[in-house]
N, C-alpha and C positions, 0 to 999 in steps of 0.2 A: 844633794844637787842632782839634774837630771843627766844623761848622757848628752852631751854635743846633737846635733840634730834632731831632736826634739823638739813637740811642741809644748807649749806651758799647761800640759793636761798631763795626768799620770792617772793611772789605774791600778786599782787593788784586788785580789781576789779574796774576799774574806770568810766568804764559804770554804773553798780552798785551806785554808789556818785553822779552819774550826775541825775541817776531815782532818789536816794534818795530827792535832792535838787528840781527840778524840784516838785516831792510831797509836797516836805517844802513851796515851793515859791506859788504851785497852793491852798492848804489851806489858807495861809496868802491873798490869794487875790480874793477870791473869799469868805472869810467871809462876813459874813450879814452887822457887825459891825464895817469892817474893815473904817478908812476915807481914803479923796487920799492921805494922806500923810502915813499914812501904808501902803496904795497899793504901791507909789513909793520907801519908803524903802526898800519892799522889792524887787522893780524891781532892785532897785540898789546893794541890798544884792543878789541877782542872777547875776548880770554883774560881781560882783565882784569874784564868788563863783569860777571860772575857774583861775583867779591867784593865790588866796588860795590855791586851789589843787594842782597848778604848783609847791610852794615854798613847799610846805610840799612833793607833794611826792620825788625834788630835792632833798629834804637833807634824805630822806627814807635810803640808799645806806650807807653815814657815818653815822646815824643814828644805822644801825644794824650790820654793817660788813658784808653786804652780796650784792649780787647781785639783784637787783629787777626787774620783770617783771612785765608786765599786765598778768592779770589771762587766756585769750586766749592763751599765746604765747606758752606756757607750754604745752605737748604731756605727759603724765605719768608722774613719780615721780624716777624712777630707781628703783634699788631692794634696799625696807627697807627705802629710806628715805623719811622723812616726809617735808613738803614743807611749810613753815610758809604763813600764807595769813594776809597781814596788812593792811588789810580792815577795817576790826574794829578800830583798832586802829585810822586809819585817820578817820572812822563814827566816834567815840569819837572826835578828834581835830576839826572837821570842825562842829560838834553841829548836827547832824544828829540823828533821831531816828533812833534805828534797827526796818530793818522793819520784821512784824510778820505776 
């Protein structure tokens, strides 16, 4: 659902997911400690990470009642409304740290 005041648009960053992941994957494999069977989990938790994101941001749409972009597609916000970004919300589903 979206936040109260919002309009029935949301935005995604999904470049955004892809750096986050990509970070995730290049830690895990490049550890000191990691064995190859860590490094290939997580080659294979990174092959997988692009259909992950497919099914989750699919159902984004009935998920909030709104319409969803990518966060490029979007020129301004109109007068007064605020534009929900569910960015976070898929950084939370998909196991992602925010990055700082």
């Amino acid at each position: 659902m979206l936040p109260a005041g919002t309009s029935a648009i949301a935005t995604v960053d999904i470049a955004s997911l892809y750096r986050a992941k990509e970070g995730q994957v290049t830690v895990q494999l490049l550890r000191r400690d990691a064995s190859d069977t860590d490094r290939a989990a997580a080659l294979r938790d990174a092959a997988a990470f692009g259909e992950q994101l497919d099914r989750l941001v699919a159902r984004l749409p009935a998920d909030c009642r709104c319409l969803v972009f990518t966060q490029g597609a979007l020129i301004g916000s109109g007068t007064g409304n605020r534009i929900a970004d569910l960015t976070p919300q898929l950084r939370r589903q998909l196991g992602l740290e925010e990055a700082r």
